[in-house]
DSSP file (Angstrom, degrees, kcal/mol; ACC not computed):
  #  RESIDUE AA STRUCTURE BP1 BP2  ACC     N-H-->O    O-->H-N    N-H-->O    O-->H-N    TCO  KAPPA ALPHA  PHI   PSI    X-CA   Y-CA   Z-CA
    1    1 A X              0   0    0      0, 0.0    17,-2.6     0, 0.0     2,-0.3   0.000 360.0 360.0 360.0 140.0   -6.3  -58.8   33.1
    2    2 A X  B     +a   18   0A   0     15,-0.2    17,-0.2     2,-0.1     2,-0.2  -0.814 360.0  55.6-109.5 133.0   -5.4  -58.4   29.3
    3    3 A X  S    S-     0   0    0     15,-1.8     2,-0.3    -2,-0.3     0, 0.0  -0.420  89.0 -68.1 122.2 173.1   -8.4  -59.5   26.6
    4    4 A X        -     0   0    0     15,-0.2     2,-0.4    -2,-0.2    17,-0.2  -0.588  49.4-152.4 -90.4 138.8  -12.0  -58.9   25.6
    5    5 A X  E     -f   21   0B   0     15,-1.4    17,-5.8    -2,-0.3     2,-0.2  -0.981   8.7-161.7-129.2 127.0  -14.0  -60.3   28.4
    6    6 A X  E     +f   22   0B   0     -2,-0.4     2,-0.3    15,-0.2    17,-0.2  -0.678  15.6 168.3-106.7 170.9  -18.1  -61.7   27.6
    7    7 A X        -     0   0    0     15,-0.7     3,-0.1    -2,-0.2     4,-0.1  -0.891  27.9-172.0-144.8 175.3  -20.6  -62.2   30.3
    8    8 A X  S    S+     0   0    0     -2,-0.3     2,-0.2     1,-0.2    15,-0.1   0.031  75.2  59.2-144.6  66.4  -24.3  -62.8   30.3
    9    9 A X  S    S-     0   0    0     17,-0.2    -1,-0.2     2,-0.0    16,-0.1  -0.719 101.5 -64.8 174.4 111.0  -24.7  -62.5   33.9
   10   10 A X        -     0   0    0     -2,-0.2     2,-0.3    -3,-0.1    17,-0.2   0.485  56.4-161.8  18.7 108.9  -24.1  -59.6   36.5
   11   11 A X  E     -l   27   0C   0     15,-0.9    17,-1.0    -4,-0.1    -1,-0.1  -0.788  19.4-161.7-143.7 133.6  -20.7  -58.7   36.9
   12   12 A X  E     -l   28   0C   0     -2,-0.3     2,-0.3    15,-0.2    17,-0.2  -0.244   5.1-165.5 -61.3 161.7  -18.4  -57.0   39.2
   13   13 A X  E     +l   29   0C   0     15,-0.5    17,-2.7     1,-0.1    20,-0.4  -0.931  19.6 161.1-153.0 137.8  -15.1  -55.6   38.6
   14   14 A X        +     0   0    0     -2,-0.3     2,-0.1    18,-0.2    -1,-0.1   0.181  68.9  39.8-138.6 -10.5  -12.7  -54.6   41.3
   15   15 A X  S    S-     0   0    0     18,-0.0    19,-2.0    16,-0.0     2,-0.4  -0.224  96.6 -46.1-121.1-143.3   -9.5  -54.7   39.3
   16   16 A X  E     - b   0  34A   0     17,-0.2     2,-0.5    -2,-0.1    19,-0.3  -0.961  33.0-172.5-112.9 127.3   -7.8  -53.8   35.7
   17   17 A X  E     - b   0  35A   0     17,-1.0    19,-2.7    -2,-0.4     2,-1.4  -0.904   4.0-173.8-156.7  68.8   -9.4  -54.7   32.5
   18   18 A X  E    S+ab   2  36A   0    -17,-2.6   -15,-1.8    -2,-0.5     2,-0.3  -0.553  72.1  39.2 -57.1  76.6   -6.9  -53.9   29.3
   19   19 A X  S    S-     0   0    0     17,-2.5    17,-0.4    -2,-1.4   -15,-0.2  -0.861  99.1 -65.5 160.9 172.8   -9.6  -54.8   26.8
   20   20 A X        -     0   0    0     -2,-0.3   -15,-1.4    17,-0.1     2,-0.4  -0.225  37.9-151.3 -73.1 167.7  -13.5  -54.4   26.0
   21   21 A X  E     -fg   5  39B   0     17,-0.9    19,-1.9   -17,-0.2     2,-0.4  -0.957   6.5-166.6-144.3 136.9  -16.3  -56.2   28.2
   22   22 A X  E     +fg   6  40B   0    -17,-5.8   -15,-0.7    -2,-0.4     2,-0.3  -0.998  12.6 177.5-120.2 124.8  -19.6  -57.2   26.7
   23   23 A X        -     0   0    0     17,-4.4   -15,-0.1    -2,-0.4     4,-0.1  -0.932  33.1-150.9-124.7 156.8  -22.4  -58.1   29.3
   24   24 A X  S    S+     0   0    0     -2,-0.3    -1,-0.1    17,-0.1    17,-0.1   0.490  85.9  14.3 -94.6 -13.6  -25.7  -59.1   28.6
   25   25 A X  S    S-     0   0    0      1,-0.5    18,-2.2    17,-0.1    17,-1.2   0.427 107.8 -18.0-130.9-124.4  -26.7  -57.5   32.0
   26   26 A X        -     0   0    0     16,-0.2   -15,-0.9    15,-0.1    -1,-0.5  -0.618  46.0-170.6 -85.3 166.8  -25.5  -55.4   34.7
   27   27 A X  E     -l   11   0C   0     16,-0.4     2,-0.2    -2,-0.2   -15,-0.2  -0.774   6.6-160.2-138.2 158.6  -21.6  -54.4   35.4
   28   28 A X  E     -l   12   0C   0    -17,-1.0     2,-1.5    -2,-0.3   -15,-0.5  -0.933   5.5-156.1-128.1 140.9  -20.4  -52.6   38.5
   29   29 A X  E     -lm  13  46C   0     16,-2.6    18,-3.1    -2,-0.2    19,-1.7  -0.788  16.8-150.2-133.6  83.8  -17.2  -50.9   38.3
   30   30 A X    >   -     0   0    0    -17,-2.7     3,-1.8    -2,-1.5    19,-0.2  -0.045  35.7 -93.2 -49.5 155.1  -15.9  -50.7   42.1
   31   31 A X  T 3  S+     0   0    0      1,-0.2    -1,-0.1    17,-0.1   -17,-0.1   0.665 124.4  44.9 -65.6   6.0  -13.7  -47.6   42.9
   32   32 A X  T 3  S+     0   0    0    -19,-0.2    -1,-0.2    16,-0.0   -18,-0.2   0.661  90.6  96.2 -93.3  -5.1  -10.7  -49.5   42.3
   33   33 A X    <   -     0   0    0     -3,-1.8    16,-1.0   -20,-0.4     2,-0.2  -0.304  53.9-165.5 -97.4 169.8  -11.5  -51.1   39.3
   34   34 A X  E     -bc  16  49A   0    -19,-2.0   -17,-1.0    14,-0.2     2,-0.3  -0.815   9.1-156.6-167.3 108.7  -10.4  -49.7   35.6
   35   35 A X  E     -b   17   0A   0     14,-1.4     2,-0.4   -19,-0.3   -17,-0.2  -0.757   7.8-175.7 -49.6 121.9  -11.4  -50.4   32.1
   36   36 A X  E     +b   18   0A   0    -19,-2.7   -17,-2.5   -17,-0.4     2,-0.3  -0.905  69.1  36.3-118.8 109.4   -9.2  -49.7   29.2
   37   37 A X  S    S-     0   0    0     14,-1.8    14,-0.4    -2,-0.4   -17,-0.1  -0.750 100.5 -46.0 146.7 177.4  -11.4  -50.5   26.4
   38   38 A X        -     0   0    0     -2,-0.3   -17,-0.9    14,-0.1     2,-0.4  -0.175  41.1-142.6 -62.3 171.0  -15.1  -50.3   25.6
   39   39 A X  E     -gh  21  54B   0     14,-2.2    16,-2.2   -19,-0.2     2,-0.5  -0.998  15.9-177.2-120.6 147.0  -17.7  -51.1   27.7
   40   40 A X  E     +gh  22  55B   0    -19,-1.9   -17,-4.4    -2,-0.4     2,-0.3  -0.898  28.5 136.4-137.3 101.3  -20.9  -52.9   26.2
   41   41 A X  E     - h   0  56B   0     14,-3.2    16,-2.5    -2,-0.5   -17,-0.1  -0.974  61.9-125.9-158.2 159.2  -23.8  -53.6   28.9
   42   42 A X  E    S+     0   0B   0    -17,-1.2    17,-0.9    -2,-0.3    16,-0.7   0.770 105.7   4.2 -71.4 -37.4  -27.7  -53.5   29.8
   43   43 A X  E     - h   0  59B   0    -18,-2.2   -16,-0.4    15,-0.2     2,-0.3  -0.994  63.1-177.2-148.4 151.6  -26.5  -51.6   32.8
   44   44 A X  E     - h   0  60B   0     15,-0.8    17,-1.0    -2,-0.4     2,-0.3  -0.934   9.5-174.2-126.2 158.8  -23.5  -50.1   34.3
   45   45 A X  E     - h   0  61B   0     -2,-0.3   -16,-2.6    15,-0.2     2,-0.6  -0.625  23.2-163.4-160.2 127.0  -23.1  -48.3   37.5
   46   46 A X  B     +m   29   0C   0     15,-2.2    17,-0.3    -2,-0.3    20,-0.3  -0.801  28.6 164.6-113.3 101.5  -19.2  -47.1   37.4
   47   47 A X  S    S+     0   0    0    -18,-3.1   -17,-0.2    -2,-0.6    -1,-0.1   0.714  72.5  48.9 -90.3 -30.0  -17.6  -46.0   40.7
   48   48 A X  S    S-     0   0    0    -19,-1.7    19,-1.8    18,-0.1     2,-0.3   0.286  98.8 -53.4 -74.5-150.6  -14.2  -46.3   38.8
   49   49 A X  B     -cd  34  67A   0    -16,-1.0   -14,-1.4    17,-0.2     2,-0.2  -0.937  35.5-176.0-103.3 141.8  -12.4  -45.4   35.8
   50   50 A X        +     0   0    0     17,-1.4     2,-0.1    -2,-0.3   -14,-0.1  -0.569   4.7 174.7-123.5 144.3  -13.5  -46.0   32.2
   51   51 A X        +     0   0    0    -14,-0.4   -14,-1.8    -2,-0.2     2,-0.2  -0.679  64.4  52.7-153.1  94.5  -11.0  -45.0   29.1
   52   52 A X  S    S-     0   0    0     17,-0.3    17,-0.2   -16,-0.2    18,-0.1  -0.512  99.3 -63.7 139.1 152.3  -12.7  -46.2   26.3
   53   53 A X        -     0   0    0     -2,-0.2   -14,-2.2    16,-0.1     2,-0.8   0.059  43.6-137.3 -70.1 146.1  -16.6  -45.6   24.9
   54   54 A X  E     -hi  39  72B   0     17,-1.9    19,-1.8   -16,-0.2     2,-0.6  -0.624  20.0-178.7-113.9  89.6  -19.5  -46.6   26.5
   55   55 A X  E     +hi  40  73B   0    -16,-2.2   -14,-3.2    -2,-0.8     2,-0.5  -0.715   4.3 177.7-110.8 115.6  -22.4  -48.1   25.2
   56   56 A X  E     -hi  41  74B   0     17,-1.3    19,-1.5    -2,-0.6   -14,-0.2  -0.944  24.5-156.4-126.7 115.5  -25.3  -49.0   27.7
   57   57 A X  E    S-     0   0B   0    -16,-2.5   -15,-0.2    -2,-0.5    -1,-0.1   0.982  88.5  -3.2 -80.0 -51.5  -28.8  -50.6   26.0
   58   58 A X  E    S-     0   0B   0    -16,-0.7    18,-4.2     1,-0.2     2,-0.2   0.853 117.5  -0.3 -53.6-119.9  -30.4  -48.9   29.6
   59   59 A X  E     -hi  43  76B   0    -17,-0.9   -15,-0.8    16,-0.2     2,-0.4  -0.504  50.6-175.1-102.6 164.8  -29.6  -47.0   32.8
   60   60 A X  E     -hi  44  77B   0     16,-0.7    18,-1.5    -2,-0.2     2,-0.5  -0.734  14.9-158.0-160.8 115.3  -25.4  -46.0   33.6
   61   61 A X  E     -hi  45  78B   0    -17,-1.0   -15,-2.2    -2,-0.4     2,-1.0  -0.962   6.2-146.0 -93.8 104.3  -25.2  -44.6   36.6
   62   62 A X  E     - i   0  79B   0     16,-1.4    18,-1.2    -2,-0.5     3,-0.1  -0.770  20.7-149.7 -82.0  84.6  -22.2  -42.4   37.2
   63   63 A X    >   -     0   0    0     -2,-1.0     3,-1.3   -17,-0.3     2,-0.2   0.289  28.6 -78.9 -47.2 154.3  -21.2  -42.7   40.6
   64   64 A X  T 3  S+     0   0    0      1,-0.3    19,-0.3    19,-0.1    18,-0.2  -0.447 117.3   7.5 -56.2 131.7  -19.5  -40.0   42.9
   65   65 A X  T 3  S+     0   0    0     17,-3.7    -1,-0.3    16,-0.2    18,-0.2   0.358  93.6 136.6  59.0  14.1  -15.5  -39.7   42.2
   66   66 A X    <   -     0   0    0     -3,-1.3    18,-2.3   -20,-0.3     2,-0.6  -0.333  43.8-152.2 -75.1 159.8  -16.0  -42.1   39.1
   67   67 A X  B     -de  49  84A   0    -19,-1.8   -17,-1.4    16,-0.2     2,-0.5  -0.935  10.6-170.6-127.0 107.5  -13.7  -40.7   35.9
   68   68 A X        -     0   0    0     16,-4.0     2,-0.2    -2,-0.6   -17,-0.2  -0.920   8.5-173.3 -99.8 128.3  -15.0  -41.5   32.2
   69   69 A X        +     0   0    0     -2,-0.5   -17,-0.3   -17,-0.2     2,-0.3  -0.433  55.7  37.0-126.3  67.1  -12.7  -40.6   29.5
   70   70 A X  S    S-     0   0    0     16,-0.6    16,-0.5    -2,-0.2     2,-0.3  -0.840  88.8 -54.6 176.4-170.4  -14.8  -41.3   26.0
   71   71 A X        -     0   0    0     -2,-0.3   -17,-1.9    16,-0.1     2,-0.4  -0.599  47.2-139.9-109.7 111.9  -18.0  -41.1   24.5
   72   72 A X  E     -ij  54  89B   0     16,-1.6    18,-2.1    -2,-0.3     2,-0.3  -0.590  17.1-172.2-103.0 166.5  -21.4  -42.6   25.7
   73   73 A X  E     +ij  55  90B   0    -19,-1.8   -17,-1.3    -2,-0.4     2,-0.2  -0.783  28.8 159.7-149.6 108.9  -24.5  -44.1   24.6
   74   74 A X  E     -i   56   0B   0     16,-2.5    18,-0.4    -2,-0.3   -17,-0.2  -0.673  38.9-152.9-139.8 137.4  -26.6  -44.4   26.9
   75   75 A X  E    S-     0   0B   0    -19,-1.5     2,-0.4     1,-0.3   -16,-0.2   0.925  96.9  -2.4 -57.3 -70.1  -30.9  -44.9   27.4
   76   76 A X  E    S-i   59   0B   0    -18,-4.2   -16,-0.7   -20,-0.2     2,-0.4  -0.975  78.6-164.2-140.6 139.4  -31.0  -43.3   30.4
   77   77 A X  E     -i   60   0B   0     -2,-0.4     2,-0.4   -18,-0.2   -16,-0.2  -0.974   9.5-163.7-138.9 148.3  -28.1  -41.8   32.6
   78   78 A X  E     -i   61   0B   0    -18,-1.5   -16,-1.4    -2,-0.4     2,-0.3  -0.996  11.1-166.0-124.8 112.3  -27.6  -40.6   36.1
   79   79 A X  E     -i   62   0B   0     -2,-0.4   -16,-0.2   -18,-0.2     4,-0.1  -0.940  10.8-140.6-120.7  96.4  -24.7  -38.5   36.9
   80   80 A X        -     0   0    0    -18,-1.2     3,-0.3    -2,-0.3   -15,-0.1  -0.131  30.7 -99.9 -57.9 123.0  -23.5  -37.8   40.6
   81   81 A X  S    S+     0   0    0      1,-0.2   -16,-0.2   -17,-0.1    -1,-0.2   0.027 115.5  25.6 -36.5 158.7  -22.3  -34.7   41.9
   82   82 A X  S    S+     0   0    0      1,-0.2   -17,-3.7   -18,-0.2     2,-0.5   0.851  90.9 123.5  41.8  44.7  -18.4  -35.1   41.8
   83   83 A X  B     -N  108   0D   0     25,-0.6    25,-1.0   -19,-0.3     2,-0.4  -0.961  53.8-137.6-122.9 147.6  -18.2  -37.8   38.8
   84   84 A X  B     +e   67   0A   0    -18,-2.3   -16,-4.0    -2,-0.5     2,-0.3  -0.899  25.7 172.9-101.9 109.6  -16.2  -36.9   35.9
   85   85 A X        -     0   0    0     -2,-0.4     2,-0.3   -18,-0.2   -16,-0.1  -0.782   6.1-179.0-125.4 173.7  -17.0  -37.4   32.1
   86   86 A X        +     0   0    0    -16,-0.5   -16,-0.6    -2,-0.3     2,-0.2  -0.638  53.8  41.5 178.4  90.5  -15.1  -36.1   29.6
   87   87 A X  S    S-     0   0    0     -2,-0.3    19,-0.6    19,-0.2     2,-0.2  -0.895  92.7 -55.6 149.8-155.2  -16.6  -36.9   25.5
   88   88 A X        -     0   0    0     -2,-0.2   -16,-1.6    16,-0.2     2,-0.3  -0.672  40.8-143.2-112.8 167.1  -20.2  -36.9   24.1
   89   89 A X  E     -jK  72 103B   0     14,-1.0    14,-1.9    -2,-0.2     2,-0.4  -0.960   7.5-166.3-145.0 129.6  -23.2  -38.6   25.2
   90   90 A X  E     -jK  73 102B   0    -18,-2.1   -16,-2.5    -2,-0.3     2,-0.3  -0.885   9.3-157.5-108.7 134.5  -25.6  -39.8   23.0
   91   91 A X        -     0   0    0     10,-1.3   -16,-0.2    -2,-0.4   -18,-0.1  -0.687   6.9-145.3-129.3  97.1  -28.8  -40.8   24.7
   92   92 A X        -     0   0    0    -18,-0.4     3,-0.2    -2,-0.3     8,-0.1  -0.200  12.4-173.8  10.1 101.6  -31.2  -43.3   22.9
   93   93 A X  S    S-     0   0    0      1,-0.5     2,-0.2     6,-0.3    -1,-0.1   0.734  76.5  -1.9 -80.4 -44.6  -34.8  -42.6   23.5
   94   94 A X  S    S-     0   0    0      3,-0.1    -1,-0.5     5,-0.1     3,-0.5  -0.930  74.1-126.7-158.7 140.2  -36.4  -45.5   22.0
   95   95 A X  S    S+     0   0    0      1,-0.2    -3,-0.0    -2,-0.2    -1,-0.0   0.680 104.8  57.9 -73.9 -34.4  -34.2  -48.3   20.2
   96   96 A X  S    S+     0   0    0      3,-0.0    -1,-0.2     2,-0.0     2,-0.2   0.327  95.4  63.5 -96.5  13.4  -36.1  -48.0   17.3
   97   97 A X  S    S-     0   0    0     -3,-0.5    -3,-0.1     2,-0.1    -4,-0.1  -0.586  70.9-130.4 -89.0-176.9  -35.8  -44.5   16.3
   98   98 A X        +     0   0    0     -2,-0.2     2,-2.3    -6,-0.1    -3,-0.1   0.251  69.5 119.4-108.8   4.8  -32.7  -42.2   15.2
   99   99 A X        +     0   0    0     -5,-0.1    -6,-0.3     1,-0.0    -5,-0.1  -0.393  35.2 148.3 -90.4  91.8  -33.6  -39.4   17.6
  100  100 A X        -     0   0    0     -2,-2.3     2,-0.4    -8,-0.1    -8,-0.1  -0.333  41.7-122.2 -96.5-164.9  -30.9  -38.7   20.2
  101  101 A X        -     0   0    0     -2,-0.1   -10,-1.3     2,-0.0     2,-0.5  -0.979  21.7-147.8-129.9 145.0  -29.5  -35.9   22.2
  102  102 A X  E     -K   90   0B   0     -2,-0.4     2,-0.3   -12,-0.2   -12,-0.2  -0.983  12.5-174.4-116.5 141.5  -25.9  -35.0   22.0
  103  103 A X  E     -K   89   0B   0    -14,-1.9   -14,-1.0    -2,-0.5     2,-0.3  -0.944  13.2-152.1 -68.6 117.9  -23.9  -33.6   25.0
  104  104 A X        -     0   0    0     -2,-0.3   -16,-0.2     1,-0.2    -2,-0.0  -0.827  60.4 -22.7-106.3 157.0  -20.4  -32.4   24.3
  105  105 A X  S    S-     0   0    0     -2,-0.3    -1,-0.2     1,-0.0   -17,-0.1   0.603  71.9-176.0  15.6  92.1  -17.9  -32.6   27.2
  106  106 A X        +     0   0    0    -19,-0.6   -19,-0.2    -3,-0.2   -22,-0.0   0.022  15.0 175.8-115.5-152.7  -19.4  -32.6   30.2
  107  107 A X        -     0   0    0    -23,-0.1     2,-0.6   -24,-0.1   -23,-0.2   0.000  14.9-150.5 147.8  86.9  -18.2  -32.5   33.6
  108  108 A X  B     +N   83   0D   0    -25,-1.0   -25,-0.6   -28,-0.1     2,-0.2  -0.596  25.0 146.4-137.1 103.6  -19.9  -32.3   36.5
  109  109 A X        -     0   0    0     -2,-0.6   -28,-0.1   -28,-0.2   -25,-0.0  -0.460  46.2-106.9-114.5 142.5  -18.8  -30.7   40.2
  110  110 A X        -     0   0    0     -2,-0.2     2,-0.5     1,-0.1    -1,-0.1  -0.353  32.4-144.6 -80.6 160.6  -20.6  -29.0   42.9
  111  111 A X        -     0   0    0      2,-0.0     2,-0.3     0, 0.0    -1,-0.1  -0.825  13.4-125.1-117.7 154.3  -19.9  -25.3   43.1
  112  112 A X        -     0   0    0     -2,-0.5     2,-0.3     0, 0.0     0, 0.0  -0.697  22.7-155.7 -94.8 142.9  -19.7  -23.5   46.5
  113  113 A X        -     0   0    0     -2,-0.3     2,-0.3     2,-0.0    -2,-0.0  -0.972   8.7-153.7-142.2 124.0  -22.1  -20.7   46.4
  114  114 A X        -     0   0    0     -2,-0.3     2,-0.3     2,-0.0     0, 0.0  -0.685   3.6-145.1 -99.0 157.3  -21.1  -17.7   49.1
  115  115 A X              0   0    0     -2,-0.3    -2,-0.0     0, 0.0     0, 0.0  -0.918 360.0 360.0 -55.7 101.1  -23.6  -15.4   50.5
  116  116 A X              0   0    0     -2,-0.3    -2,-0.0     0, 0.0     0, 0.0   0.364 360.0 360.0 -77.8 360.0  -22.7  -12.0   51.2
């Protein structure tokens, strides 16, 4: 699908999205599904791929094998061994102050730990 897509209601996505989506609510980004463009939501939780900035008024949950490639801004995030982010994350404390945190490039995969 090509275009800006609005919602105010839950939505899944299971396919390919050339363009932004603004939801008033939740999105779900199944592992096959793909955004190119922003995403704009109360909640996300993103099993796919994202290319394009991420702006979430909540939670974003970054699901196991999901791949982000831009910048979030986020309330609160939860990031799954083996998901992939790649830009900065701003996180939003309170909606009405200026106090975030920045993260630059992040990336995050479980490490094998040997014992000799």
């Amino acid at each position: 699908m090509t275009g800006d897509i609005e919602a105010e209601h839950d939505m899944r996505v299971d396919g390919k999205i050339y363009g932004n989506v603004y939801c008033n609510a939740k999105v779900v980004l199944g592992p096959s599904g793909i955004i190119e463009g922003d995403l704009h939501a109360q909640n996300a939780d993103i099993f796919g791929s994202v290319t394009g900035n991420i702006v979430i008024k909540d939670m974003l949950c970054l699901k196991s094998k999901c791949n982000i490639h831009g910048n979030l801004t986020v309330g609160k995030l939860d990031i799954e061994p083996e998901a992939a982010f790649n830009g900065n994350c701003t996180m939003v404390h309170d909606a009405g102050t200026a106090q975030t945190t920045k993260v630059a490039s992040s990336q995050r995969t479980p490490q094998l730990v040997e014992e000799y």
